[in-house]
C-alpha positions in Angstrom: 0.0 0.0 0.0 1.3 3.4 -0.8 0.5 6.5 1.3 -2.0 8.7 -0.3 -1.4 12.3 -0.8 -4.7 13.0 1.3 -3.0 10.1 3.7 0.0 12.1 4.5 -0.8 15.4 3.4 -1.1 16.5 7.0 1.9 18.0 8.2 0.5 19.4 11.3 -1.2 16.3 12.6 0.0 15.3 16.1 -1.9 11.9 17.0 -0.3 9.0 16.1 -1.7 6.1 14.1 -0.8 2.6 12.7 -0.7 1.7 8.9 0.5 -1.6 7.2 3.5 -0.6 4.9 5.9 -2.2 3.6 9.7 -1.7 4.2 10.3 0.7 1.5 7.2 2.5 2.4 8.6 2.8 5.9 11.9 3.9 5.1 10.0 6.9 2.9 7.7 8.0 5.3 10.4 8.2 7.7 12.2 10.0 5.7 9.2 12.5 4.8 8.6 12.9 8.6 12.1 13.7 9.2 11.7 16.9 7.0 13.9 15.4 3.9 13.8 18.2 1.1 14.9 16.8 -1.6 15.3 12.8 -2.2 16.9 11.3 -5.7 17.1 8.1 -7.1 17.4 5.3 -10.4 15.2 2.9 -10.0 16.8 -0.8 -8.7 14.7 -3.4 -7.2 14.5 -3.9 -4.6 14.8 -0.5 -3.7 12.3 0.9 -6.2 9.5 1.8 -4.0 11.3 4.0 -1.6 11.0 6.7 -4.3 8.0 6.1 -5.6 6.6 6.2 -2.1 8.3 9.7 -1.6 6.2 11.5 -4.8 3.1 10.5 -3.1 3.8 13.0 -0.4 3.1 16.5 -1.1 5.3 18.5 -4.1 5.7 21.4 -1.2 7.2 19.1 1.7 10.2 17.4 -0.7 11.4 17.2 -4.1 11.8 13.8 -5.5 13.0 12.8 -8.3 14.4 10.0 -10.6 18.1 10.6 -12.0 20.0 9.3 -14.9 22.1 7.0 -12.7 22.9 6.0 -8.8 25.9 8.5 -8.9 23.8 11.3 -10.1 21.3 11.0 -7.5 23.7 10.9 -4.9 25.5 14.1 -6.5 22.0 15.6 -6.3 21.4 14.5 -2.7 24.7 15.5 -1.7 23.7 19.2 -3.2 21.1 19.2 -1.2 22.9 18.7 1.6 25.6 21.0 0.9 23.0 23.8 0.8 21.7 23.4 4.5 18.8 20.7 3.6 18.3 17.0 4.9 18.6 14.7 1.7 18.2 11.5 0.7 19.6 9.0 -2.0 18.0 5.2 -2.6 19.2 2.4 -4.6 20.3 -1.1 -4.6 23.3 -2.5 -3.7 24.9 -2.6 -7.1 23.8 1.3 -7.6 26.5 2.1 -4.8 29.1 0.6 -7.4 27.9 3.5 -9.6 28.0 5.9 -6.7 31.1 4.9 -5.4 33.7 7.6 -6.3 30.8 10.8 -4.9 30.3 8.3 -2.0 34.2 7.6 -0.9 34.9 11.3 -1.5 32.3 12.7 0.9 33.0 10.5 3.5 35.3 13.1 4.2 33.8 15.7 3.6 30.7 14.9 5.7 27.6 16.7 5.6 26.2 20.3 6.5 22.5 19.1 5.8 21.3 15.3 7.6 22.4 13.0 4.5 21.1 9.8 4.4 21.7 6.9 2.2 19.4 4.0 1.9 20.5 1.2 0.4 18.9 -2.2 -0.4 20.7 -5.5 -0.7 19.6 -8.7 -2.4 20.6 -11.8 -0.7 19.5 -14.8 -3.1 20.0 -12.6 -5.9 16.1 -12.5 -6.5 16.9 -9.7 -9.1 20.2 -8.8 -9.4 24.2 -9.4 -11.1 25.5 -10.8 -7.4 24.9 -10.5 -3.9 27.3 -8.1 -2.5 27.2 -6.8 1.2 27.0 -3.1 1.4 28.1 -3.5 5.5 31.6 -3.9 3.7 31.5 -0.5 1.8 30.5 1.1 5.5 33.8 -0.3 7.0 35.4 0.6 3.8 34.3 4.5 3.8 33.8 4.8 7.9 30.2 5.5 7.4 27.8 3.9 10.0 25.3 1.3 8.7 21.9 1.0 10.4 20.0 -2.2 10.0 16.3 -2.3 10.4 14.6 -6.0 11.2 11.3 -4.8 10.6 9.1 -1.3 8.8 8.7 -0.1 12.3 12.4 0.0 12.7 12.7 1.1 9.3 10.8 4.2 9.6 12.6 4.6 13.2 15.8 4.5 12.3 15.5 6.3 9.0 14.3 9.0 11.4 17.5 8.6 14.0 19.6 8.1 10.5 18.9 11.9 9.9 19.7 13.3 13.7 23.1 11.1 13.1 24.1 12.7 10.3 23.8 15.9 11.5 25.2 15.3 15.0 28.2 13.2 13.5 28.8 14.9 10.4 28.5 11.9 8.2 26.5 10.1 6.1 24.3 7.6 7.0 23.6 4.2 5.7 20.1 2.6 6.3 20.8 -0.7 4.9 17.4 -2.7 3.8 17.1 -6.3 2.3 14.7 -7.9 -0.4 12.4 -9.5 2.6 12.7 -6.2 4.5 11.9 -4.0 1.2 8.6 -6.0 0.5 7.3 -7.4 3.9 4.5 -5.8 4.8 3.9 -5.0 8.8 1.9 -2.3 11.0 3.9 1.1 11.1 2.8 3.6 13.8 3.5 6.8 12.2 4.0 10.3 13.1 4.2 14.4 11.6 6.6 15.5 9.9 9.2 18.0 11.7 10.5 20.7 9.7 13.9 21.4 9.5 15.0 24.9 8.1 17.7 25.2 6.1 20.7 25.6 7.6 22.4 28.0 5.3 25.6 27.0 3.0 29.0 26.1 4.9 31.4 28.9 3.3 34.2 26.5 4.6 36.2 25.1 1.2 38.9 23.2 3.9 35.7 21.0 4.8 34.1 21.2 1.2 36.6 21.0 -1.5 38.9 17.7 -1.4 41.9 18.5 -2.7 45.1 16.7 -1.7 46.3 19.3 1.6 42.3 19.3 2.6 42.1 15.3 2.5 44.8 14.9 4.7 43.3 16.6 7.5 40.0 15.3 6.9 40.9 11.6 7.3 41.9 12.4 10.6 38.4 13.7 11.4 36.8 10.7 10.1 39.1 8.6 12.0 38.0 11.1 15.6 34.2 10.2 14.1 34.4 7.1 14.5 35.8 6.5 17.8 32.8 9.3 18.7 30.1 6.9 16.7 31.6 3.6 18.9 31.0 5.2 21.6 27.3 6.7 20.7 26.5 3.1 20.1 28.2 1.5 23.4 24.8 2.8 24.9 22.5 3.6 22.1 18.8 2.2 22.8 18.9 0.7 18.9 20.8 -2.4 20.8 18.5 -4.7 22.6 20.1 -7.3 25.1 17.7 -9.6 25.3 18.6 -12.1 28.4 17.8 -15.8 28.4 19.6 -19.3 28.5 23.0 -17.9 29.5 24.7 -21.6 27.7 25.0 -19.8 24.4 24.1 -15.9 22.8 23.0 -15.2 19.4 24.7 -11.5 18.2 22.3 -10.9 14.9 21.3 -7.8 12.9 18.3 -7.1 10.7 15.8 -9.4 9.1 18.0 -12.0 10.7 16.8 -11.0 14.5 13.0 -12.0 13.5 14.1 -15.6 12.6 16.6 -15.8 15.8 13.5 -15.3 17.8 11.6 -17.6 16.2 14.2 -20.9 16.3 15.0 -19.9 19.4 12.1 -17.9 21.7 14.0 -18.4 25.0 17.8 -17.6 23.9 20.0 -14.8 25.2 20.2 -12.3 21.8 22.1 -9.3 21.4 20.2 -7.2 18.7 22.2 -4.9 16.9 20.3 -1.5 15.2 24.1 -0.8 13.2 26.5 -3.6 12.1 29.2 -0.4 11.5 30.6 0.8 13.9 30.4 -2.1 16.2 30.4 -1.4 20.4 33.5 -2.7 21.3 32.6 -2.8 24.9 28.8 -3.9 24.8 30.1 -6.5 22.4 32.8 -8.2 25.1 30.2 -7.5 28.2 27.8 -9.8 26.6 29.7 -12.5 25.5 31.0 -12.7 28.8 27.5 -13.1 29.5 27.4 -16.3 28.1 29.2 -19.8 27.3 29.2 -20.2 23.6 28.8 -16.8 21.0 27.0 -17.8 17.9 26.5 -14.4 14.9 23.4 -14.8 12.8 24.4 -12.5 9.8 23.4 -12.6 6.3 26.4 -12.9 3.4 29.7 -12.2 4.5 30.7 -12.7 8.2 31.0 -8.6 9.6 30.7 -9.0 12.5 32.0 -12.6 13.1 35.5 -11.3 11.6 35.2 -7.9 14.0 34.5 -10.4 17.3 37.6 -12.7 16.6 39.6 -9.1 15.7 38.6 -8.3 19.3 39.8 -11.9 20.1 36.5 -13.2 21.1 35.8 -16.3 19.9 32.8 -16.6 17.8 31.1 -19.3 15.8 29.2 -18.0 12.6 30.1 -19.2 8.8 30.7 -22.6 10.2 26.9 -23.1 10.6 25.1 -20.9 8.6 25.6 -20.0 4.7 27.5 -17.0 3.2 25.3 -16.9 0.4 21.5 -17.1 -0.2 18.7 -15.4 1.7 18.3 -17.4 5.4 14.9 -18.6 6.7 13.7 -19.9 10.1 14.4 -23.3 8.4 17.9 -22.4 7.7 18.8 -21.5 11.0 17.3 -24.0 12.5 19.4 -26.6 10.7 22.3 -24.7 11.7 21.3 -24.3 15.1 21.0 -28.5 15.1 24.5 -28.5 13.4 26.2 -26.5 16.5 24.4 -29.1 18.6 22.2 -26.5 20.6 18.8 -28.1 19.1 17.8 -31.0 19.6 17.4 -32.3 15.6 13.3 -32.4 14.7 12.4 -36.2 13.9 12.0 -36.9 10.6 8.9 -37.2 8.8 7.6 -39.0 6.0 8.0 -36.7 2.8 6.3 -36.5 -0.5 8.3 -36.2 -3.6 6.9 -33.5 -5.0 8.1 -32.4 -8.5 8.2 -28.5 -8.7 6.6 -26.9 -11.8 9.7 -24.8 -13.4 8.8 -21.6 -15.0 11.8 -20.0 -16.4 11.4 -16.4 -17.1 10.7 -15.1 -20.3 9.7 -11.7 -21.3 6.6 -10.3 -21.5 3.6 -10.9 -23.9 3.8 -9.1 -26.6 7.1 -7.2 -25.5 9.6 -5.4 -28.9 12.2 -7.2 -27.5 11.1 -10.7 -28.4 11.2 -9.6 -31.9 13.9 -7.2 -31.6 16.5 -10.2 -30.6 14.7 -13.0 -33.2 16.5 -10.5 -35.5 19.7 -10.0 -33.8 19.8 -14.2 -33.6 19.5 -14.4 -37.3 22.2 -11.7 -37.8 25.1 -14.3 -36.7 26.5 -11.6 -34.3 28.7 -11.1 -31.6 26.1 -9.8 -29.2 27.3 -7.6 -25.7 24.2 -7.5 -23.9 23.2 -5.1 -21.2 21.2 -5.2 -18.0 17.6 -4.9 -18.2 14.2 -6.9 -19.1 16.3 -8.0 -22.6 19.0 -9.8 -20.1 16.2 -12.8 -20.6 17.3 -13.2 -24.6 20.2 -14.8 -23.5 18.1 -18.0 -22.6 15.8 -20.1 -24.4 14.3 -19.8 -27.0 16.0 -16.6 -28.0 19.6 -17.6 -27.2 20.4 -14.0 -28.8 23.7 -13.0 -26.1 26.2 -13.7 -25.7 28.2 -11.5 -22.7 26.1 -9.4 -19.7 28.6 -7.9 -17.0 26.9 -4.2 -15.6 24.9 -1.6 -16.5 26.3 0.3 -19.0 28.7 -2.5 -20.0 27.5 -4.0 -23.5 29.2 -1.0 -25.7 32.5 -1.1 -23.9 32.8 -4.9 -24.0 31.7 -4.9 -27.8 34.4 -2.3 -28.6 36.9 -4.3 -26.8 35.9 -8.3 -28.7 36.0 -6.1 -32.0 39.3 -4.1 -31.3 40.8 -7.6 -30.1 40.3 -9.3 -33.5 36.8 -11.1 -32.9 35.9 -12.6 -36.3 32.1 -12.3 -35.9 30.5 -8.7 -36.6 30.3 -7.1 -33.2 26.9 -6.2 -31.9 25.7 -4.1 -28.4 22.4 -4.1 -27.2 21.6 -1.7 -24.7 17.9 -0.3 -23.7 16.7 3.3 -23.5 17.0 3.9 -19.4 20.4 2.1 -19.3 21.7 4.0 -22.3 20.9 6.9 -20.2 22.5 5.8 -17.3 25.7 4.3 -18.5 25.6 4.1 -21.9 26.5 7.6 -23.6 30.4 7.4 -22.3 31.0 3.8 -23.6 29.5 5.2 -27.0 31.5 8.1 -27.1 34.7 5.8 -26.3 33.6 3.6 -29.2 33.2 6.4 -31.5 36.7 7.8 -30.5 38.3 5.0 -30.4 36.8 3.9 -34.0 35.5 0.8 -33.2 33.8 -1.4 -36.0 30.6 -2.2 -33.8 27.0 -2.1 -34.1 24.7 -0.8 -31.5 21.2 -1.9 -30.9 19.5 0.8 -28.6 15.7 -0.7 -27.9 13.6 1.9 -26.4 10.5 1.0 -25.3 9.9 4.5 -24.0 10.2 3.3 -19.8 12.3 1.8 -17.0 11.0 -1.4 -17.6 12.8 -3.9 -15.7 12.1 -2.4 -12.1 8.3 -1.7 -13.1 7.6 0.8 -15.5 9.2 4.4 -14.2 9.8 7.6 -16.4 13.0 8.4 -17.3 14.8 11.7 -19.4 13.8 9.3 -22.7 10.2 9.5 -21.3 8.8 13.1 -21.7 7.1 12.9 -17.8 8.9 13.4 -14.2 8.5 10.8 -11.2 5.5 12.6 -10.5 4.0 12.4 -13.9 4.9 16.0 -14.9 5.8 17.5 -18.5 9.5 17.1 -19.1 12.0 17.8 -21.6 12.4 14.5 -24.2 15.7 12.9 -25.2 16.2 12.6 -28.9 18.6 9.6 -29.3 19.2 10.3 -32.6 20.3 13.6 -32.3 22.4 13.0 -29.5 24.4 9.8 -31.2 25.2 12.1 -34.3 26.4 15.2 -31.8 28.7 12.4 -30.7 29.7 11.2 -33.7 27.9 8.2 -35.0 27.1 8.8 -38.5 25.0 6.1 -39.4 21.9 5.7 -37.8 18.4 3.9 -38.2 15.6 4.2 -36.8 13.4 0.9 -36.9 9.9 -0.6 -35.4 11.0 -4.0 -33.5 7.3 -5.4 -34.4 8.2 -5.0 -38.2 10.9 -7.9 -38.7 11.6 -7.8 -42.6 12.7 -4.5 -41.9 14.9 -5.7 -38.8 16.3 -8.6 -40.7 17.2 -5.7 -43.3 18.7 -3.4 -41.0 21.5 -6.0 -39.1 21.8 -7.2 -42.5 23.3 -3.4 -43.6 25.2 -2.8 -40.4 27.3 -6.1 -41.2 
């Protein structure tokens, strides 16, 4: 359920009521009720909704919009911030990639305006290239990582997230997860407390990174987080829960809901942020108890950080560093480490699954588009997005996908290296936009003997159906200016360009025929 623009359009209100939303939707409306002003994002599931939640709220609370790409958005949010006003960025794990070199820089830099990043990852790789764990790029920058385990906490800690950032001068991560993103549970929500702008910093030491300004920042990113460790050594985010003192579960996240539910009577540390960890709340506990076991999805952060503490900890030895867990999963872990008592077995039915592959959509241009591109005996780069799915049966029509973006750079290196085929990139409209136009430039430059396909079905597709520069309409359905793609590929330098309808295949079959 989204939030209605009648729903939240009352700022003033002061009683508080209860609403079933999902995680996105909680980590929006805490964001709206923290005062955000301007919120920017590209579309990634499962992080999609956050934004689209945001442009139901009123046009004169926050402006939210969708960018070109993940580093744009944050470069927008960052602005924001710059200027005196909270901000927010979304995407999904992979975005940060994109996002990386704005994100690393201003780390240092901090923030004058709250700056909040929220960031969902996708353990099981439900929709995505891999399965990375954004914790790591927390440790990696010094910026503290908030996990949520439910919307309640998602909206509440988005909401602390904000106070953070501005008390701390940093960024702040508010990490989600698929299960979290699109769980729905009740929400008691609030109004939303302005907070005026607080002017532009006129401090270019803080704000400009050049080499002599670096220096000294790293040093006050190092002081911040000694002063974050010790925030969290009491923080009220962390929940010692006391029980069977024989073992503890340390846990994080969606994780903490299945802890509970193997194990209702265990002694469990909760922790509200996996970065920075409380060094002291951390050894206190497990002194509490005889055996320490970390529930943690992916890669073992805080497992690694225990044992760097020299605390011995069992983790990775029991549960899986990959996939998405389940009460299930735990549970056999749990039996494993020998503190449950295995389940007897029961007799079990065979049953065979019905597989349903993906395929694309009914009646979508891409199914024709790549029956065309088959035929054409091509090298083919392919891209991310819907089209991913030629690769498979019974289009078979790629042959390479890496990243966003990636198809045009990888074709211009197979046809640069000698590949005998004729080289072909497909790439769709929103990605071109994203990550396209430098690859083409490169390929153009570089004079590189390659065809690209550029399929533009006129939307963000793949993560729903959301407007983009290509589109002609805003994230909240408002006139915008229009990208002409042929006009931009000739101011680059392409001189040879077709235009062509997917749905007419002679005229495809034609067209790759030409470009040979």
């Amino acid at each position: 359920m989204q939030a209605s623009p009648e729903a939240v359009g009352a700022s003033q209100q002061e009683a508080t009521d209860v609403r079933p939303l999902t995680g996105n939707e909680a980590i929006a409306r805490g964001a709206w009720e923290a005062g955000v002003r301007v919120a920017a994002a590209y579309p990634g599931t499962p992080s999609t909704e956050i934004m689209e939640s945001l442009a139901h709220y009123p046009a004169e609370d926050l402006h939210a919009q969708w960018s070109t790409n993940e580093k744009v958005a944050l470069d927008v949010a960052i602005g924001a911030s710059f200027a005196g006003s909270r901000a927010l960025a979304s995407m999904k794990h992979v975005g940060l990639n994109v996002a990386a070199d704005a994100f690393m820089s201003q780390a240092y830099i901090g923030v004058n305006g709250g700056l909040v990043i929220a960031i969902c990852d996708d353990p099981g790789i439900h929709s995505s290239q891999n399965e990375q764990d954004t914790r790591i790029f927390g440790q990696f920058a010094t910026v503290p990582v908030l996990e949520p385990s439910d919307a309640q906490e998602a909206l509440d800690l988005t909401k602390l997230a904000f106070d953070l950032s501005e008390q701390f001068d940093t960024m702040v991560i508010v990490r989600g997860t698929t299960r979290l993103s699109h769980t729905r549970s009740p929400v008691a929500i609030g109004p939303r407390r302005e907070h005026p702008s607080r002017g532009f910093n006129e401090s270019p030491a803080k704000n400009v990174m050049i080499p002599a300004h670096a220096r000294r920042r790293h040093t006050a990113v190092l002081e911040r987080e000694s002063k974050l460790k010790e925030y969290f050594e009491t923080s009220p985010i962390n929940r010692w829960e006391t029980g069977d003192a024989s073992f503890g579960v340390i846990t994080a996240g969606t994780c903490y809901p299945y802890v509970r539910e193997v194990l209702p009577n265990a002694s469990v540390l909760k922790l509200g942020a996996s970065w920075p960890l409380p060094e002291g709340l951390l050894r206190r506990y497990c002194e509490s108890v005889e055996r320490v076991f970390v529930v943690e999805e992916l890669e073992p952060v805080i497992e690694k950080e225990l044992r760097a503490l020299g605390i011995k900890a069992e983790g990775k030895q029991f549960f899986p560093r990959e996939g998405e867990f389940s009460p299930e999963i735990l549970r056999a872990g749990f039996e494993k480490a020998g503190v449950l008592e295995p389940r007897p077995k029961r007799e079990s039915w065979a049953i065979e699954p019905l597989v349903r592959p993906p395929v694309l959509c009914a009646g979508c241009p891409h199914t024709s588009s790549f029956m065309a591109v088959r035929a054409s005996g091509a090298r083919v780069a392919g891209d991310i997005g819907c089209y991913t799915l030629a690769c498979l049966d019974p289009l078979r029509g790629l042959d390479t996908t890496v990243s966003m973006g990636s198809s045009i750079g990888n074709a211009t290196g197979m046809a640069l290296a000698g590949e005998p085929k004729p080289v072909m990139a497909t790439i769709g409209d929103s990605t071109f936009l994203h990550a396209g136009i430098p690859s083409l430039i490169n390929a153009v430059y570089n004079q590189a003997n390659i065809t690209v396909l550029l399929l533009d079905n006129h939307i963000t597709a793949m993560t729903g159906g959301q407007e983009h520069p290509g589109t002609g309409k805003t994230l909240r359905g408002d006139p915008a200016p229009k990208v002409d793609y042929e006009a931009l590929v000739r101011a680059i330098g392409v001189t040879w360009v077709r235009t062509v309808d997917s749905y007419d295949l002679a005229a495809m079959y034609q067209i790759l025929r030409a470009c040979r």
